[in-house]
N, C-alpha and C positions, 0 to 999 in steps of 0.2 A: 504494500500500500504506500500510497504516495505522502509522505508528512508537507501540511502547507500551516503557514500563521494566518492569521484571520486579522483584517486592517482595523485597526479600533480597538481591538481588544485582547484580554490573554490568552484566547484558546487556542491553542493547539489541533488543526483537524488530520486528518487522515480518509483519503480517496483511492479508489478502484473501480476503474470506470471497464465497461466488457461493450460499450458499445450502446444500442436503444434500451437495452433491457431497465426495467424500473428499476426505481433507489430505492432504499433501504437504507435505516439509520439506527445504529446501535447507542447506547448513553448508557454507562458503567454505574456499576456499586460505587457507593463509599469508601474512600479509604484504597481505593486500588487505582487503575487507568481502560484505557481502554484495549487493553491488552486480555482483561480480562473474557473476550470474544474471540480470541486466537482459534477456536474452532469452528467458532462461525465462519470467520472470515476465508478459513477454508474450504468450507463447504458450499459457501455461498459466492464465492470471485468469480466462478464463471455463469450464472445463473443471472445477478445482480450486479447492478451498478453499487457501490458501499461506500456510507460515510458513519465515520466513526469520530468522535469526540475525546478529548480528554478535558472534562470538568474544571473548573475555577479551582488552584488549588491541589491539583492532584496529576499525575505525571508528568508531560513538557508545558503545563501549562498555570506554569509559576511564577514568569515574569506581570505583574500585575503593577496596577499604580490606582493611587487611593482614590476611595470609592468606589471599585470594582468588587462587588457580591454577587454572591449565586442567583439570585431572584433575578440578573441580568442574563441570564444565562441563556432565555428566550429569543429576548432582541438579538446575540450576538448570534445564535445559532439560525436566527432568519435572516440577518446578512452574510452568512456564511452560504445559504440556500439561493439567495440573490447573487453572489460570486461564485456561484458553480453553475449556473441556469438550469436550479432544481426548481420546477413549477409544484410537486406535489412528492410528497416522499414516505414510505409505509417507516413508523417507528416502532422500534421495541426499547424498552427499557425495565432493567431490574433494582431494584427497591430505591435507592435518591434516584438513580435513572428514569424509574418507573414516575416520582414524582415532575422532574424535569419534562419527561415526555408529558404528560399531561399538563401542564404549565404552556407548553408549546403550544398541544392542542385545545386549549381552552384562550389562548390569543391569536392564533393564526390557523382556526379551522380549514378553510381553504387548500391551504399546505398540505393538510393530513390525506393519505390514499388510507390508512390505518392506524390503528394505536393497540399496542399486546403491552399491556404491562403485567411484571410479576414481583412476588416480594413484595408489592406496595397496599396502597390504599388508597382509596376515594378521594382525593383530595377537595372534593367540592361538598363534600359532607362526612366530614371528618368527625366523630363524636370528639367531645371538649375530655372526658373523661381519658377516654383511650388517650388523646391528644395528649394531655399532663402524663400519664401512665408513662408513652412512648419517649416524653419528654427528660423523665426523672432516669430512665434508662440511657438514655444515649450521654444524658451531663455526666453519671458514673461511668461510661467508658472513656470519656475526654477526660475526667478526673486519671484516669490508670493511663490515658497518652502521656499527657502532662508529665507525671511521673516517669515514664519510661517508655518509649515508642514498642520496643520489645516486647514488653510486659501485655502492651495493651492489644497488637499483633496475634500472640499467642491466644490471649482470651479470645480473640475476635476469631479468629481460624476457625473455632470452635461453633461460634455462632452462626458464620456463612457461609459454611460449606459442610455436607455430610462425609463424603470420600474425604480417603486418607490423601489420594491426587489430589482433590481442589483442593482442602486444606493446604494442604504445601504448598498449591501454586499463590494461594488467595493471600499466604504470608508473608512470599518472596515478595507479593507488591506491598502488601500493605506497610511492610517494614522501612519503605522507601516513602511515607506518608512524611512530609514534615510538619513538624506541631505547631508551626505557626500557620499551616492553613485552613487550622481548626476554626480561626477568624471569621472564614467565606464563607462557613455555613449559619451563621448565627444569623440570617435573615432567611432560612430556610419557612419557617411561619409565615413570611407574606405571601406566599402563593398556596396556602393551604384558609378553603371554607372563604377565597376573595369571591370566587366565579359561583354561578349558579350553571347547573349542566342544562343545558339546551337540547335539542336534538341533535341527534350527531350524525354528519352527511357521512361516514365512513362508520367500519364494522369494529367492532370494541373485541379486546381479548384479556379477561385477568386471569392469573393463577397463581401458585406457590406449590412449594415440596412439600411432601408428607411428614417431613421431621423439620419443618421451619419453625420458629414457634409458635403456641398456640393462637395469639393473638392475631397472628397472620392470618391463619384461615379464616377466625370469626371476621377479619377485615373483607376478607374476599367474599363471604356470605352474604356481607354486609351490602356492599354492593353491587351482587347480582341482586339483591332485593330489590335495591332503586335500580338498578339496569338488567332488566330482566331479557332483553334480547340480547345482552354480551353473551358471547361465551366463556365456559370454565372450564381450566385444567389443575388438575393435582396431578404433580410429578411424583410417582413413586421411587424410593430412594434416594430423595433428593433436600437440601437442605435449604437454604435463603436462596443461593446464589444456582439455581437450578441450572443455566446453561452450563455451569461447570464441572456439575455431579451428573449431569446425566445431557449431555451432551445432544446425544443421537436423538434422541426422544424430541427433545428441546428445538434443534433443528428442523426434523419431518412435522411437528407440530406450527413452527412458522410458518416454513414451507406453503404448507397444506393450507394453511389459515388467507397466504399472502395470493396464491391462487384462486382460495373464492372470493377474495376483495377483489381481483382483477378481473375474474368472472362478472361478478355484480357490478362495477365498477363500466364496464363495456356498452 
């Protein structure tokens, strides 16, 4: 894939263009880059045209200058879509991913050919509850970065990945996190419960692993309740970070997803 800067701001992209074929846009975990799709990207280079990200804060895209937060994360990735004369582009994203991707598609519908997100949650109706819950979790992991990148790594391998492989691989990045760009996320609450969900001119996808945590699933139940025509996967075997515990599964699921958007789509 081709590494390019994006003018205006920190991101860091990554292109693989195959010719007419549709885009496809990947948007990583936390705490990693977007390296974490190295088997997508395989599977998918000659099928898809791919743009992949790396987030405010997290692999090459660290050179920043103040006032740059993640809630910009939108606008820089539709100039980014405007300098590649991407008109409409199917997205996945897994848990901040999956937030970001919805953030896109809740300002730039149009854009969207689809939306698969996993790991995540509704962000247009978010319970308050869950919300502080989710909240008091993620401060005591930044409390264990703080202390020690290492330390908090380790913990974290644990929580976003079931395999003994993505473990290991989800560590090698996350260990590469620096602690000061724990900063970019701290406006991650303004693109959650801003937008009211509309109709959606494109085909919705949630799901998660069967060993993610509990909370996850009741998030995804949650809203298939208010999005009753999305569809739902549970990855068996598989932990947060699904495309990395179960790979195969995780792909022909897109795949197959990306195909009836383009059916219905026509």
């Amino acid at each position: 894939m081709k590494q390019k800067k994006s003018a205006g701001s920190p991101v860091t992209y990554f292109v693989s263009r195959t010719g007419q074929a549709e885009w496809i846009l990947f948007i990583h975990a936390a705490f990693v880059s977007h390296e974490m799709f190295r088997t997508q990207f395989e599977y998918f280079e000659n099928k898809y045209n791919i743009l992949a990200i790396d987030i405010i804060g997290h692999g090459q895209s660290v050179r920043t200058q103040k006032g740059d937060t993640i809630d910009k994360m939108s606008e820089w990735l539709s100039d980014i879509l405007k300098t590649e004369n991407i008109d409409k582009i199917h997205i996945a994203g897994v848990s901040l991913g999956a937030v970001l991707a919805q953030d896109f598609a809740n300002r730039y519908p149009d854009a969207v050919s689809s939306l698969a997100c996993f790991g995540g949650y509704d962000i247009n109706n978010f319970d308050e509850k869950l919300k502080k819950e989710n909240g008091a979790k993620q401060t005591l992991m930044m409390l264990k970065a703080l202390f020690s990148v290492k330390w908090f790594a380790k913990a974290n391998r644990k929580i976003s990945a079931y395999t003994s492989q993505a473990q290991d691989e989800f560590y090698a990045m996350n260990i590469l996190f620096p602690k000061k760009s724990f900063m970019f996320l701290a406006t991650i609450n303004n693109m959650v419960n801003r937008y009211k969900t509309g109709r959606r001119n494109y085909p919705l996808l949630i799901g998660c692993g069967q060993f993610d945590i509990p909370m996850e699933s009741e998030a995804v139940k949650a809203w298939k309740s208010s999005e009753p025509d999305c569809k739902v996967v549970f990855f068996e075997n598989a932990g947060h970070c699904v495309n990395m515990d179960v790979p195969q599964e995780f792909n022909e699921t897109l795949e197959e997803f990306w195909k009836d958007a383009g059916r219905k789509n026509r």
